[in-house]
N, C-alpha and C positions, 0 to 999 in steps of 0.2 A: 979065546972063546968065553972064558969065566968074567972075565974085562967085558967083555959085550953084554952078557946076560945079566951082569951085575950094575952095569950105565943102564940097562933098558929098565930092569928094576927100580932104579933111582929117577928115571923119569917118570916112569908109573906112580910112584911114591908120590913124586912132587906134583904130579897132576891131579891125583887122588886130596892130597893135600889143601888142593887149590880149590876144587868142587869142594871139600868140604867146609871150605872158608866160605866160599860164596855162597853156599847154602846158609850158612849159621848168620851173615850177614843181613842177605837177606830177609831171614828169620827173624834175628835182630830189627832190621827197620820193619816188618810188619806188625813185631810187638811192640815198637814203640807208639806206632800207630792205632794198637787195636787201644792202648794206652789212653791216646790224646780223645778216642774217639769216646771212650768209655765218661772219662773228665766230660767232654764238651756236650754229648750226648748220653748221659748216666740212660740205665735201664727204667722203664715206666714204674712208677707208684702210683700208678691212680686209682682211688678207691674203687669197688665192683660197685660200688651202692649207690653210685651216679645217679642223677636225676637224668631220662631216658630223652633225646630229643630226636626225632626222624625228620628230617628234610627231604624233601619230596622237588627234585629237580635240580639241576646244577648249570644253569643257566650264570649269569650277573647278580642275581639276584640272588641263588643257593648258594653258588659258592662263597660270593660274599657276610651271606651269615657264616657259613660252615670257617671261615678264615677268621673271624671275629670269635665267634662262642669259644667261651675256655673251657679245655679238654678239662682240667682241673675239675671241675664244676660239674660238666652234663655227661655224661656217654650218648656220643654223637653218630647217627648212622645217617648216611646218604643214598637216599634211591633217586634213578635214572639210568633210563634207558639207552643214553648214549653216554660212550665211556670216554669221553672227552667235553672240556669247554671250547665253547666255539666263540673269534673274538667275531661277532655278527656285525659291524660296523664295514670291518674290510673285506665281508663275503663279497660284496659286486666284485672287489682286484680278482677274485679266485675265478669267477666264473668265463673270465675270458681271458683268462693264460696269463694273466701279467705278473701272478705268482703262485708259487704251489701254495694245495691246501694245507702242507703243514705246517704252513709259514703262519697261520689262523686259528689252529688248532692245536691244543694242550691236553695229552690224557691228564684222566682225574688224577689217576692214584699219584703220576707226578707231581701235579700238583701239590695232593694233601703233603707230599714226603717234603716237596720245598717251601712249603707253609710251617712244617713243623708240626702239620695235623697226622702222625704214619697211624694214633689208636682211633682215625676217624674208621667207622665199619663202610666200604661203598658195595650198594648189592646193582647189579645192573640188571634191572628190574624197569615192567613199567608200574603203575601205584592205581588200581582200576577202583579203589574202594575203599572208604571211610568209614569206623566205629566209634562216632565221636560217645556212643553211651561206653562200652568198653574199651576205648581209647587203644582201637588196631588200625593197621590199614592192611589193607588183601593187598597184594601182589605177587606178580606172574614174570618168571624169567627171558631176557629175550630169546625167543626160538623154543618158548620151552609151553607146556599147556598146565602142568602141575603149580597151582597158587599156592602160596604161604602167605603166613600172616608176622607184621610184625610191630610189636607194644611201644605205647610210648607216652611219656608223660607229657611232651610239646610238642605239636606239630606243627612244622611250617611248610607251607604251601608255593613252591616259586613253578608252576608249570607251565605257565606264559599262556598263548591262547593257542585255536586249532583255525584255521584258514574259513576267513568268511568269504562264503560264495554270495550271498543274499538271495539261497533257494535257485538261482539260474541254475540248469540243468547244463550238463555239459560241461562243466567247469574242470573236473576231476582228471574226467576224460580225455579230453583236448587240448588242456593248457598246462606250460610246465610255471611249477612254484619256484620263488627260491626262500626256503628255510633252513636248508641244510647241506652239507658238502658234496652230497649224493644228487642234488637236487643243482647246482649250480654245474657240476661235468653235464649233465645231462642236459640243460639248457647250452652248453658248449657242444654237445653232440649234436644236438639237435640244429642249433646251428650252422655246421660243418654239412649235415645233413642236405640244408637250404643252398647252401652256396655250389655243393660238386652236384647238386642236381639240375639246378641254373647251367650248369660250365658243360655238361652233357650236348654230346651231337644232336639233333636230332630236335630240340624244345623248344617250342615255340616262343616268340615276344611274350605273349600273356601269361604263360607258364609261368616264365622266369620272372618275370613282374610280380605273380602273383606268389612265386615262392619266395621273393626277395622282401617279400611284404612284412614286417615285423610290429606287432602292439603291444604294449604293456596296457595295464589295467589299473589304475592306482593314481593316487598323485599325493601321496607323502612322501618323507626320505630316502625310503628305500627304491621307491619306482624310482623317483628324479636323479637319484645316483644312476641307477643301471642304466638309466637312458643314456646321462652322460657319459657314460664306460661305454655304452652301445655306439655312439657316433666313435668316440674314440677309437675303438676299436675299428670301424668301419673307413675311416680315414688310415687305418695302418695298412688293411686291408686293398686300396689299391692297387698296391705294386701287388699285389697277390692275384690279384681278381681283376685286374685293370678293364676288362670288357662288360664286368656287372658293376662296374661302382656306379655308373648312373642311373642302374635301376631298383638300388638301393630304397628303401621306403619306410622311415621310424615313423608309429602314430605314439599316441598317446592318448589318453581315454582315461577321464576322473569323471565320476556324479557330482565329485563337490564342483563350488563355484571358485574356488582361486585354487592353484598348488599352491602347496606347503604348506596349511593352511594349519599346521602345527608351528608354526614359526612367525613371526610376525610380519604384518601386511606389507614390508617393506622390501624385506626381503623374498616376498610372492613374487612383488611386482616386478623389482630387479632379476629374477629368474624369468619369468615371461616379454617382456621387452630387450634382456642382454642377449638369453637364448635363443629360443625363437626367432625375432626379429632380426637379429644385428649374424648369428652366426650361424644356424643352423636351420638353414631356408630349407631343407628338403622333411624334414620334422614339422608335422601335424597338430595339432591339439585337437581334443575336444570336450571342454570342461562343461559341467552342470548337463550333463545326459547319462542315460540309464539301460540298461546292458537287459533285452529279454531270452538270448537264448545262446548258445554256442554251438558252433558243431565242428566236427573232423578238421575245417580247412578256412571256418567264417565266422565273422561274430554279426547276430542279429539286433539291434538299436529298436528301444521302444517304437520309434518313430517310422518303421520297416525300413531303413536303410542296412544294407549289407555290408560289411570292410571285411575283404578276404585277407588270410594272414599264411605264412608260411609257419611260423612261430607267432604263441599269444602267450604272453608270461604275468599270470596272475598274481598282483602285491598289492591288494586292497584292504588290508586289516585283518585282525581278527576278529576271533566270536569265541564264546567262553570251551573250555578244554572239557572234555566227555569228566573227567573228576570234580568238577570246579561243578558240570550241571548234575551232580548225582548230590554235591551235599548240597546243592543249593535248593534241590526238592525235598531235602531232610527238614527245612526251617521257611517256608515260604512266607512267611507271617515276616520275619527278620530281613529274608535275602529276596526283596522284590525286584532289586537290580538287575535285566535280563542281561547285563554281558559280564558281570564280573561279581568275586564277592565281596558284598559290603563290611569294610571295616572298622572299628575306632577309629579314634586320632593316634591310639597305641598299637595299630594293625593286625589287632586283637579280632576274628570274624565273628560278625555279631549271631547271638545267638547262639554259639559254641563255646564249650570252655576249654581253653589251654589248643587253640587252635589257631595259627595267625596265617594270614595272606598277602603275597608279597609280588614285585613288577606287575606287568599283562594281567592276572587273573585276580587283581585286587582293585580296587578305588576304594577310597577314604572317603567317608558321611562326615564331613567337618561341620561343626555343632556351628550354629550361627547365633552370635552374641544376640543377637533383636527378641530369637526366643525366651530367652531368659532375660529380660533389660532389667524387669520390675525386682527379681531376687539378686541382680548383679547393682542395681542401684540400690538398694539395701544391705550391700555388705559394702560397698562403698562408703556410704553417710555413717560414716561411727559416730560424729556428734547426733542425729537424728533430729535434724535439723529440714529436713526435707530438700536439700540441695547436697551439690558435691561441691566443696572449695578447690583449688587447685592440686594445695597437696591430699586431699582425698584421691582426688582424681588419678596424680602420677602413683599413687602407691598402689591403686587399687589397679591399675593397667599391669604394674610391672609383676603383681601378685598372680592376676587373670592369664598374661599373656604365658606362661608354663602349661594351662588349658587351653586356650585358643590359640592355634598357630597364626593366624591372621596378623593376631596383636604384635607377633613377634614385631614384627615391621614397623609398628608404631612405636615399640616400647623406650625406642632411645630418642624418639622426640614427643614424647606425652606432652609436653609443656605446648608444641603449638598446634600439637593436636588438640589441647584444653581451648587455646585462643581462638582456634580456628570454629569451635563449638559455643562457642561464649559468643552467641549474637547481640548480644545486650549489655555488654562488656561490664558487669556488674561481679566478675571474680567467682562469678557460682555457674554451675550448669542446673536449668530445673531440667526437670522429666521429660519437657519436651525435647529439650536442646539436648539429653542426653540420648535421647533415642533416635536424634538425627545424627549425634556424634559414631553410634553402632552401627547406623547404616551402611554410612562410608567405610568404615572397618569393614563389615560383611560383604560388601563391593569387591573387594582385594581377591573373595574365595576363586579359585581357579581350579578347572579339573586337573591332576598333573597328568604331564609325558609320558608317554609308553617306550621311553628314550632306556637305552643301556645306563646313562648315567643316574636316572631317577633308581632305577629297581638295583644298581651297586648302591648307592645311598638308603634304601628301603634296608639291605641286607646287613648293611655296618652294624647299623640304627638297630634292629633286631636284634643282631648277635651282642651288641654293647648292651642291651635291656635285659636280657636276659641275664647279664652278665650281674648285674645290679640289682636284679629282682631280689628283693630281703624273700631270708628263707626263714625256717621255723625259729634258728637261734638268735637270727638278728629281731624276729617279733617280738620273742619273752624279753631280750635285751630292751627294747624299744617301751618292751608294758612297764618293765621295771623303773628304767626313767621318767616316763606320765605316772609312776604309783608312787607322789611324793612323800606321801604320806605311811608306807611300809607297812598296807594294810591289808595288802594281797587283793586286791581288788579298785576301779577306778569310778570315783563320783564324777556327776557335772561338771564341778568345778578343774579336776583334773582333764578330765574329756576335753574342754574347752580351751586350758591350755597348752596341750597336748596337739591338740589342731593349728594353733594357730604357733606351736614351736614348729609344726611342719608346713607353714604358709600355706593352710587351708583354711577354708571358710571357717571361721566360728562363729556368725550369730546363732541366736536361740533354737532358730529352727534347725541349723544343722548341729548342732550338739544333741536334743531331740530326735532327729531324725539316726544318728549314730547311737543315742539308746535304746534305741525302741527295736534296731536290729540286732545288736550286741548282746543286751542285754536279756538273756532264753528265761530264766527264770522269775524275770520279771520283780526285780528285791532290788530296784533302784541304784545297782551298782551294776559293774562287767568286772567278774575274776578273769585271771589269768586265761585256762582254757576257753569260754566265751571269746574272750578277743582274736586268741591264737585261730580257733575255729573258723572264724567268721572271715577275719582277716587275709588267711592262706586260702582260702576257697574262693575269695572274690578277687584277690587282686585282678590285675590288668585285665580284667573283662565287663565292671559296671560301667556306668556312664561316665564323660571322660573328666577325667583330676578329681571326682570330690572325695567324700570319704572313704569310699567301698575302696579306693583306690592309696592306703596308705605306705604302701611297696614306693608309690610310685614321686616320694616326696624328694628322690635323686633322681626320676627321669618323666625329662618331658618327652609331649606330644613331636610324633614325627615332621618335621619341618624338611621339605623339597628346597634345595639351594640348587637353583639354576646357573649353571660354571659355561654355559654358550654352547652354541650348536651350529654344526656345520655340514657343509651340503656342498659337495664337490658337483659342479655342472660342464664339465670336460674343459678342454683346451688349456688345462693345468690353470683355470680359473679358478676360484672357491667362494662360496658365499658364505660368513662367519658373523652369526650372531654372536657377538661378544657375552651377553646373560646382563648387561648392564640396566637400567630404570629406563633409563632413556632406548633402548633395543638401537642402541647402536648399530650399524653392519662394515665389516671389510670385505673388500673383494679383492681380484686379482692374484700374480704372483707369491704377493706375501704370501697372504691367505692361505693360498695352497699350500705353501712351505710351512705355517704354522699346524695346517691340518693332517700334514702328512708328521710332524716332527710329534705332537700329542699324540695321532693315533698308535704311533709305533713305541713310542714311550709308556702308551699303558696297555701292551701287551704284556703275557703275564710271564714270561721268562726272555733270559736272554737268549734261547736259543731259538727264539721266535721269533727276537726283536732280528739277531743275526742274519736268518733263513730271509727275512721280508725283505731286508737292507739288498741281501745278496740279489736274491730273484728281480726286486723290482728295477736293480741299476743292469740285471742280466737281459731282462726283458727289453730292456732301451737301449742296449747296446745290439742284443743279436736278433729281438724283435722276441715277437711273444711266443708263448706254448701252446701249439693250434692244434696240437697233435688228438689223434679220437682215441683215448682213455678208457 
């Protein structure tokens, strides 16, 4: 018996023994880890004294600044309303099964924590209201009624636009949108809706004609995607519905005169002749007509024709965001723009300071070289000769074009852009010939895209300016090198060199024009505090590069690089503007396979890229997600 009680003991012992190894073991590897995590990830240092930035939206365009801006540098807070980015290009897949929406969709806060932003503040909030005198903005919790306010020494604005009806009545009412994840089931329901009412005992031919009846309203990207997802879809749908497929009915309905008509004339046409014509006989158009009214089950045509619809899915554009028109009646005099606010070349909104606007609810007032010819041919001619020679000519472009974006384009063939200006082939441009030579540069100006890709490039572009914005230490540093003279203050002569060490204008007038503001007490010089003053308070908000703007001698004017555009129009067809001079276009198979392999490659995690991969080869294997949600 003592033999037994004293083996059971000794197993007790050793198993005690063993838990407790395993415990300390595992103990062990989480301290090694709390270890590696501390090394790789140290605890934050970042000053409290941060210069204050709020972003308002987290769009393509927010977050892309919010992933640029160094935490280092600003204290960063993010408001919006919805706690996720949405990737909006592959909304049409979501809306009719072909993958879920979290294949689309990235909370923020994951986001900020895989960016390496976790001291970003995100309030999820909407932003109803601007203080640009005491630099707040009001905001209201979602679901919530109590506002708060909150401070900031940068505001960037990325809210996109709010759904333009053009005043048609009924629009709200009657038609489903798609903007959002909520808004694309619902068009899936609605759907589902149209078909098991059709497949009902009892409904007449014209019922079912008339519920089968589908219109979109648009004819940019996003319509012409969902149309193509729409037949797509409707051709899976046979074997489902095999006794309504023929009474199936897509219109299509734009005011403008071509689709696509954001993309080039080429690729219009190849969408209307490839579609339309060659594959999709039971598909309608009707482009350059105007929509006067809507109701429960029809839409009304200026012309009094009726098209009854089962579903009408309104994507015609936007019109400016209820925030975008409250501060835009703060400055009517600056922001005459009725759809968007108008900004610098540095997306800086005019008429406000330390306030910038970015994708949908911005456009850029690009300065056009012709207005200024006479002060630009004048800092040109440094011999003062009354003409430009050639090498006048290429220096004076490659100086201007960090001001004008236009120029960018020319700047690395100035030489036959000089030839091609030079009608007299006498080696000089006069006044005339130069202001035929700014014409054709001004030619170049184009509005940009309301494209995903322009407002992630708006947001880089931002977050990098900011980043390089000189602060109070880099000005005194900056006055100290123009004060060669170690006199604590800067004459002309310095001003002038000092301009032109930062490849700005120096003739007379603008050395003049940079004393007569600098200089408060009027004693022929600018000390220290003058400069620092004048300097910090104007940068990126006067008119675009000159002096007001000496911050800005490390950053140019925003430049739109067009990287191509594509436009899926079904049958795993695609049409791919390549972004080249020539507007190239691919179509076909490739196509598709390039546009499917980009879009999923710049999704913002892998566990997006993974979900989309899976769904979309799950979808083509067992068919799609028709289910009512």
């Amino acid at each position: 018996m003592n033999e037994l009680v004293t083996h059971h003991e000794g197993r007790t012992r050793n198993r005690n023994f063993f838990g407790l190894g395993l415990l300390g073991g595992v103990g062990a590897a989480f301290g090694v880890i709390w270890v590696i995590d501390r090394i790789l990830n140290p605890p934050s240092t970042l000053q409290k004294d941060r210069p204050k930035v709020v972003v308002v939206g987290a769009g393509w365009a927010g977050l892309s600044a919010v992933g640029q801006i160094d935490p280092n540098l600003y204290d960063v807070t993010l408001v919006s309303p919805r706690n996720y980015f949405l990737f909006t290009p592959l909304l049409t897949n979501v809306t009719f099964g072909a993958i879920d929406p979290n294949a689309v969709a990235e909370p923020i806060r994951s986001f900020l924590s895989r960016y390496g932003r976790e001291d970003t503040t995100y309030l999820e909030a909407y932003c109803t209201d601007v203080d640009p005198i005491k630099k707040k903005v009001t905001c209201q919790g979602v679901g919530q009624t109590k506002s708060f306010e909150v401070e900031y020494d940068k505001l960037i604005l990325a809210v996109g636009g709010s759904v333009n009806t053009f005043g048609i009545n009924g629009v709200f009412e009657h038609c489903n949108l798609l903007r959002d994840i909520k808004d694309a089931r619902d068009i899936r329901r609605r759907l589902i809706d149209c078909f098991e009412y059709a497949n009902l005992p009892g409904v007449s031919e014209d019922e079912k004609v008339k519920k089968l009846s589908f219109v979109i309203v648009g004819g940019g990207p996003t319509s012409l995607e969902l149309y193509s997802e729409l037949h797509d879809l409707f051709h899976d749908l046979q074997k489902t519905y095999p006794e309504l497929s023929s009474l199936v009915k897509l219109t299509l309905i734009d005011t403008r005169e071509h689709n696509l008509n954001t993309y080039d004339a080429k690729i219009s046409t190849h969408f209307r002749q490839g579609v339309f014509r060659k594959k999709c006989k039971e598909m309608k158009e009707n482009s350059g007509i105007r929509i006067s009214r809507v109701s429960r089950d029809s839409l009304t045509l200026v012309n009094g024709v009726t098209v009854p619809f089962g579903m009408c899915i309104w994507v015609t554009g936007n019109t400016p965001h209820p925030l975008v028109s409250k501060l835009m009646s703060k400055r009517p005099d600056k922001q005459y723009n009725k759809k968007a606010l108008i900004t610098n070349d540095f997306l800086a909104v005019k008429g406000f300071q330390d306030i910038y606007a970015l994708g949908d609810c911005a456009t850029i007032d690009q300065a056009r070289l012709l207005r200024r010819w006479g002060q630009i041919f004048e800092d040109m001619d440094e011999n003062e000769d009354g003409s430009i020679d050639r090498d006048e000519f290429i220096k004076g472009v490659k100086m201007y074009a960090r001001r004008f974006p236009q120029l960018l384009e020319f700047a690395k063939h100035a030489e036959r852009l000089f030839e091609e200006g030079d009608v007299n082939h006498d080696e000089k441009l006069s006044r005339e010939e130069f202001q035929e030579v700014l014409k054709k540069v001004d030619s170049t100006i184009t509005s940009l895209p309301t494209t995903a890709q322009c407002a992630q490039q708006q947001g880089r572009y931002i977050g990098v300016s900011l980043n390089n914005t000189l602060r109070e230490a880099d000005l005194r540093k900056l006055f100290h090198e123009l004060d060669v003279n170690h006199n604590g203050s800067l004459d002309k002569i310095e001003v002038k060199k000092g301009l032109q060490k930062l490849k700005l204008p120096a003739n007379r007038k603008a050395v003049d024009d940079f004393m007569a503001v600098c200089d408060a007490n009027n004693d022929g010089t600018i000390d220290e505090e003058e400069f620092i003053k004048v300097t910090l308070l104007t940068q990126m908000q006067g008119h675009r590069g000159d002096w007001k703007k000496l911050s800005h001698a490390k950053i140019i004017p925003f430049h739109y690089r067009h990287l191509g555009g594509f436009e899926y129009v079904g049958y795993q067809t695609q049409i791919t503007d390549r972004g080249s001079p020539e507007k190239s276009v691919l179509t076909g198979f490739g196509a598709w396979w390039m546009w499917r392999s980009i879009y999923v490659s710049r999704l913002v995690s892998g566990r997006t890229q993974f979900q989309w991969i899976t769904d979309y080869l799950f979808s083509k294997v067992f068919g799609r997600n028709f289910l009512r949600d």
